[in-house]
N, C-alpha and C positions, 0 to 999 in steps of 0.2 A: 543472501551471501554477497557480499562487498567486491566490488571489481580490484580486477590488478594493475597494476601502471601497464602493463604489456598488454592488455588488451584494451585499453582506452587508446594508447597509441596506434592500434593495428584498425580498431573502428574510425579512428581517422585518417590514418593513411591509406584506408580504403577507398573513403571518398575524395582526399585531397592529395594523390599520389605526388604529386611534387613538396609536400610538407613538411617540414622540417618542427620535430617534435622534441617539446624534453618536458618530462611529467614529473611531478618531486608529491610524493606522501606528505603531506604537512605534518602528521600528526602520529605515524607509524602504524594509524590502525587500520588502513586499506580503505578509508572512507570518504575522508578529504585530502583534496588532490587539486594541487596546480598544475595547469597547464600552461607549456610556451608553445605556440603554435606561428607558425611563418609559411606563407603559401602563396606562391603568384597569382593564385584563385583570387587573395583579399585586397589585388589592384581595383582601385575606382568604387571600393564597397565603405561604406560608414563600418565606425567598429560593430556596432547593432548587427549589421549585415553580417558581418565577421565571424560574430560568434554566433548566431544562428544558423552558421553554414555547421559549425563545429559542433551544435547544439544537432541539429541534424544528422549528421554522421553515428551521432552514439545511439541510431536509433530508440527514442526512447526511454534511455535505461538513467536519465539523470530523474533521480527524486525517488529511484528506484533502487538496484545495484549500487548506484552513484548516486551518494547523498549530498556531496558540495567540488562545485570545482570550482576554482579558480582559473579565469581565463585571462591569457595576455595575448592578443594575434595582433598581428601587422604583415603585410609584404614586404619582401625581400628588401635591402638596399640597393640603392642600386651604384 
């Protein structure tokens, strides 16, 4: 069963409660999914770092539930 944008966001703003999240269906079938992620966690981190952090948060469930994301993270502006 395919995740929902609403709990991809909630698996990460579990772990990254400062995150500013906006998720978009690429394709309307619940399977592939962009993510924009922004979190003062991804100060002094390479993007690698970044999305490993958010790779982590989904415990798991990418390659699984979640067949493709697309990820964009950065820290805040400042």
């Amino acid at each position: 069963m395919p995740m929902n944008a609403g709990e991809i966001e909630r698996l990460i703003k579990e772990c990254l409660p400062d995150a500013e999240v906006r998720i978009e269906d690429l394709r309307g079938d619940g399977d592939h999914y962009a993510a924009h992620v922004v979190s003062a966690a991804f100060k002094g981190k390479s993007r690698v770092q970044q999305h490993q952090m958010v790779y982590q948060a989904l415990k798991g469930r990418m390659g699984g539930e979640l067949h493709a994301l697309a990820l964009q993270t950065s820290p805040p502006q400042d």
